[in-house]
C-alpha positions in Angstrom: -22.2 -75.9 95.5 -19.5 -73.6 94.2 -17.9 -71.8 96.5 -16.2 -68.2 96.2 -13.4 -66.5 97.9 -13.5 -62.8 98.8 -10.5 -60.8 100.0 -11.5 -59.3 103.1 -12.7 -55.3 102.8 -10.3 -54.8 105.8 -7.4 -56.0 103.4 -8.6 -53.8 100.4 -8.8 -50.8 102.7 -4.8 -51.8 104.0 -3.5 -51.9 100.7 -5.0 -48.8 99.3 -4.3 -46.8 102.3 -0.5 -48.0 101.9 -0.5 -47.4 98.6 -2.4 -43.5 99.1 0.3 -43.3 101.8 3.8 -44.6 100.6 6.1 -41.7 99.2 8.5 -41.3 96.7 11.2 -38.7 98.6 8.4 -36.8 100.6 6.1 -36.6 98.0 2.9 -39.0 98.1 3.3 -42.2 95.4 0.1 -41.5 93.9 1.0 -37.6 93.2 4.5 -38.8 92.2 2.8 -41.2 89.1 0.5 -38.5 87.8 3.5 -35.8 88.1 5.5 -38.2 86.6 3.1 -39.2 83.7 2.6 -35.1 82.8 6.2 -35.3 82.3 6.8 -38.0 80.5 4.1 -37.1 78.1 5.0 -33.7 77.4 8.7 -35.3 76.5 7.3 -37.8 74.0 5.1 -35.4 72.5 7.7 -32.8 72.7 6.0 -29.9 74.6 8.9 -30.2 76.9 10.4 -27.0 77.4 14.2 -27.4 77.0 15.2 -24.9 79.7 15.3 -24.3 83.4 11.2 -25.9 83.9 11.6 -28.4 81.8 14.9 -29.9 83.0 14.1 -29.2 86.7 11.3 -31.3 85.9 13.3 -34.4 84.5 15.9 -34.6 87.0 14.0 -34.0 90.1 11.6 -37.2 89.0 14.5 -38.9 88.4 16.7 -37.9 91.2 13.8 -37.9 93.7 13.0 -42.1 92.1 16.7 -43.5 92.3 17.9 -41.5 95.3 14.6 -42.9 97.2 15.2 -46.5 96.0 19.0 -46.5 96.9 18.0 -45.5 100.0 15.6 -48.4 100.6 17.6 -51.2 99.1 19.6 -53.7 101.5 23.1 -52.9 101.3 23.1 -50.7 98.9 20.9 -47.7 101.9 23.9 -48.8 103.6 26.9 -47.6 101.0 25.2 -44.2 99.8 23.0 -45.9 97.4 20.9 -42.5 97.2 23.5 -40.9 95.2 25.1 -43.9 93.9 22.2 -44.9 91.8 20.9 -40.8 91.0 24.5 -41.3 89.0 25.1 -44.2 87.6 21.7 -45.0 86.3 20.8 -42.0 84.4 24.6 -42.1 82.9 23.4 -45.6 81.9 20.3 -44.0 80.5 22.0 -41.6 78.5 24.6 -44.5 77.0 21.8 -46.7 75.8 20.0 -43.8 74.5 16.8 -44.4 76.8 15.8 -40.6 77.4 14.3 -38.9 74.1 15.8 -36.1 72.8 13.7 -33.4 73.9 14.4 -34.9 77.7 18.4 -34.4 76.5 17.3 -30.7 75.3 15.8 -30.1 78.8 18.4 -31.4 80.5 20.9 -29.9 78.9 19.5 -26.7 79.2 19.6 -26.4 82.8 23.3 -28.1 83.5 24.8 -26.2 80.9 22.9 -23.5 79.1 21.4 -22.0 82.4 24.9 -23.7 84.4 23.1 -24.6 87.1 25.5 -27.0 88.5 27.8 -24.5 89.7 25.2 -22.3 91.0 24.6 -26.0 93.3 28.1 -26.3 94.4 28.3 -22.6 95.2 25.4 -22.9 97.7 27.0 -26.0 98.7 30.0 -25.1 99.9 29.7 -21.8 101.1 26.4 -22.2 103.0 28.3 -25.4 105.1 31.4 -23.5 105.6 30.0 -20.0 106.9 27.6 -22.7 108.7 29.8 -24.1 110.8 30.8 -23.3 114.5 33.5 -21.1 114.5 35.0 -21.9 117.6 35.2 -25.4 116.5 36.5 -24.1 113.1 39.9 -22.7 114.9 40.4 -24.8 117.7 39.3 -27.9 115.1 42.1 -26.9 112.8 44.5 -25.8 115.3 44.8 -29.1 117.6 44.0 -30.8 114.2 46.8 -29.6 111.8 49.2 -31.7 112.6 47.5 -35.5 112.7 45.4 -34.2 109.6 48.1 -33.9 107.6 50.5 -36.7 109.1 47.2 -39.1 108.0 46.6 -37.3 104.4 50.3 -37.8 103.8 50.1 -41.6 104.9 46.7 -42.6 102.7 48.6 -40.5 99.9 51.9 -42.7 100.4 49.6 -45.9 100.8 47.1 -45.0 97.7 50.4 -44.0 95.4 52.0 -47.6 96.5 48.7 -49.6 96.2 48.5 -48.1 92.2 52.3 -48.3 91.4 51.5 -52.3 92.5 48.7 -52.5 90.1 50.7 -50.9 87.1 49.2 -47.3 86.9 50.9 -44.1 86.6 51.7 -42.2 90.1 50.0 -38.8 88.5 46.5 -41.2 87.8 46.9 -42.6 91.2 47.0 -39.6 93.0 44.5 -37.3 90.7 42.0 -39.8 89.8 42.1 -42.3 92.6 43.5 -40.9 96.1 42.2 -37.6 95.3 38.8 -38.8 94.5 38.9 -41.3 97.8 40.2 -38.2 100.1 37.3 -35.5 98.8 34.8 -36.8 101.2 32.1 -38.1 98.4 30.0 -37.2 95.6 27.9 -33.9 95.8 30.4 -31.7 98.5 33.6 -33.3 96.9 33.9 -35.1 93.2 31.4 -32.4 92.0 34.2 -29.3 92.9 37.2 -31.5 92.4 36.0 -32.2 88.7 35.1 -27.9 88.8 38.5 -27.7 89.1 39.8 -30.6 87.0 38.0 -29.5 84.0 39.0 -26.0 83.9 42.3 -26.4 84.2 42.3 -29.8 81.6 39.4 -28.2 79.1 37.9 -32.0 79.2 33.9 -32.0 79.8 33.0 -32.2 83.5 30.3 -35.5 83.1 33.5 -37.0 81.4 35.7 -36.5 84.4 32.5 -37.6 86.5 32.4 -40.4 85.2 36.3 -41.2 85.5 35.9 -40.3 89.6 33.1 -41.4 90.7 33.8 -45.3 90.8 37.3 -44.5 93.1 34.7 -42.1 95.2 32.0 -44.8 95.5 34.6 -47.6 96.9 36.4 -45.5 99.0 33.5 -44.3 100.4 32.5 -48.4 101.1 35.7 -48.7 103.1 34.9 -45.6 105.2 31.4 -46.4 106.1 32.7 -50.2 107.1 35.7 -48.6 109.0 33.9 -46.0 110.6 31.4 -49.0 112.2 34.2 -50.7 112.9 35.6 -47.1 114.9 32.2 -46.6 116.2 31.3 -50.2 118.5 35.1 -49.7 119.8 33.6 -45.9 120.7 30.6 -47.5 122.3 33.2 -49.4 124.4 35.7 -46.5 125.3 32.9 -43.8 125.6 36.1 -41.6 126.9 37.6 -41.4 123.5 34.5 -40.2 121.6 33.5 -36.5 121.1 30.3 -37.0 121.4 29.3 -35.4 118.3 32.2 -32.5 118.7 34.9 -32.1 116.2 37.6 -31.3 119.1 36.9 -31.2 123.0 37.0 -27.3 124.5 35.9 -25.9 128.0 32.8 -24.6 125.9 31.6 -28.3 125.1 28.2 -27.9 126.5 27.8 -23.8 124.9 28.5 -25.4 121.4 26.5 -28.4 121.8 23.3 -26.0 122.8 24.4 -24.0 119.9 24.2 -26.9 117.5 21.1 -28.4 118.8 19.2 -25.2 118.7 16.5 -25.3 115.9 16.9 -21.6 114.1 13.2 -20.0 112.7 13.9 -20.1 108.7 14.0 -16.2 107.6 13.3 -16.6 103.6 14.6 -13.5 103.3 17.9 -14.3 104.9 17.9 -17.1 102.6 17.5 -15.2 99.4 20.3 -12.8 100.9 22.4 -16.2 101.2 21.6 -17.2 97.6 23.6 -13.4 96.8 26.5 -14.4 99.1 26.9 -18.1 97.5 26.8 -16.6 94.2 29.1 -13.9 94.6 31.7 -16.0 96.1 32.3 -17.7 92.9 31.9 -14.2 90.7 35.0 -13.5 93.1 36.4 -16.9 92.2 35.9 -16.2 88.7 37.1 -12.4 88.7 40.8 -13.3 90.5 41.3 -16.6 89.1 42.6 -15.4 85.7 45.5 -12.9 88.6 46.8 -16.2 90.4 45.9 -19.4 88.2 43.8 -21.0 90.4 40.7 -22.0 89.3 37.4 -20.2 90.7 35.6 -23.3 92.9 39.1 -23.8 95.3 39.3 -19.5 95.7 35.6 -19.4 96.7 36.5 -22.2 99.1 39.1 -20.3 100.1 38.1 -16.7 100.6 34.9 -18.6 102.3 37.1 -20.3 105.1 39.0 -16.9 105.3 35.9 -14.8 105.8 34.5 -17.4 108.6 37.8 -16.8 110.2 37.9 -13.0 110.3 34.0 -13.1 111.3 33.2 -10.4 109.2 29.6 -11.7 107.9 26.6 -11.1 110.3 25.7 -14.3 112.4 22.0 -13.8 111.1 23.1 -13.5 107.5 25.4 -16.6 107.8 22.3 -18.6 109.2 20.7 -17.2 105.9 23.4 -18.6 104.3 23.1 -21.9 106.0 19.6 -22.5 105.7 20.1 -22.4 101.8 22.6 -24.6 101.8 20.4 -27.1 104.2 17.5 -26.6 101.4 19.8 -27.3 98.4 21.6 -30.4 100.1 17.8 -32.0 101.4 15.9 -31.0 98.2 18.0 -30.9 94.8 21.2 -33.6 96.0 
């Protein structure tokens, strides 16, 4: 008598309804394959259209693949391995020629033809400055000032000493290690910081990326194991933690409602934001060539300022806001 095994039905029906279910980002895993497929055909067969479509197309699968898998892995979730791997594996990609020219074309077409990496940092930085809580803002900087700077000054000192040590030049040290470490990561700090770097160097912008990014990536190791470190001795001293405030004021409990309040999404106001982002670096652009600056540290600039003076509509800020919430969730 020979006899058979059978996977239970109840067993079938677990793994297909995992598999229907599990997503890639947000979007389902079996939607992700076929979008995926449509893609990759059209590249091989070179229907690819090399400009804003077509390279939307490639770097949102591949952003949306390697940012959801660093954010999965062990360790790696735990270091920023989102953005870590949306970096250095398609860099890899491009080095061992793995992406077909017409997926170059496309890509290439959108970062540089259509520029659309500045039109990201531009919604980037504006939309989280005229964000924040002003209040905290002033009285942030204000009781801040002083520490901020004694501490910038000390991991400058420290950074410079640690390099000298290990044989490299005090004006690499401080550009393209401390500089990189103190910028506060990848998409809201090495991506201006190079901006910056290549206009006033004429080098490529990937190439200073590239340079960076691994100073970035370990400094921002050390900050994520320190800040543990800072937060089980907070969970001790609960008197020395903020709570989620940047400084303490008589108005703790105003701005924390503030913050916790869950604003209605006015598309409009959005596509009024998407004006203000973008003419905050034509202003960059337009009074860089007057004071040698380049444009991406004026529009940080003259967006700080104009937070300050309180001169934008709260409404229109939250426009603002909620673009820079959509661009940081959806294209980082």
């Amino acid at each position: 008598m020979q006899g058979t095994i059978n996977m239970p039905k109840s067993e079938n029906n677990n793994f297909i309804s995992k598999f229907v279910n599990y997503k890639i980002g947000v979007t389902p895993l079996p939607i992700f394959i076929v979008l995926a497929a449509i893609i990759y055909f059209a590249s091989v067969t070179k229907k690819l259209p090399a400009d804003m479509i077509g390279g939307f197309a490639i770097i949102i699968v591949l952003g949306t693949f390697f940012g959801d898998l660093g954010s999965k892995l062990p360790v790696l979730k735990n270091i920023g391995g989102a953005a870590i791997l949306s970096i250095i594996i398609p860099s890899m990609m491009v080095y061992f020629k793995l992406l077909n020219t017409t997926s170059m074309k496309a890509i290439t077409g959108i970062m540089k033809n259509s520029n659309f990496l500045y039109l990201y940092i531009s919604c980037l930085v504006v939309g989280s400055i005229l964000g924040m809580n002003r209040k905290v803002l002033i009285k942030g900087f204000v009781r801040m000032f002083v520490p901020l700077v004694v501490g910038t000054i000390m991991a400058i000192a420290g950074g410079m000493l640690v390099g000298l040590l290990f044989g490299y030049k005090p004006g690499y040290t401080f550009f393209y290690i401390v500089a990189p470490i103190l910028d506060g990561g990848i998409g809201e700090g090495i991506l201006p910081l190079t901006m910056g770097y290549s206009e006033i160097l004429h080098q490529p912008q990937s190439l200073l990326i590239a340079k960076l990014v691994p100073a970035a990536v370990l400094g921002n190791i050390v900050a994520i194991v320190s800040a543990g470190v800072l937060k089980r001795y907070a969970e001790k001293r609960p008197d020395l933690t903020g709570n989620g405030l940047l400084v303490k004021t008589k108005e703790d409990n105003e701005i924390l409602a503030e913050q916790k309040a869950e604003k209605p999404v006015d598309f409009k106001l959005m596509g009024s934001g998407l004006l203000i982002a973008c003419t905050f670096y034509v202003f960059g652009l337009l009074t860089s060539p007057l004071i040698g600056i380049p444009a991406p540290i004026i529009m940080i600039f003259t967006a700080a300022i104009v937070k300050y003076l309180n001169v934008i509509p709260p409404e229109t800020e939250q426009g603002v806001h909620h673009l820079y919430k959509f661009v940081s969730s959806s294209l980082t």
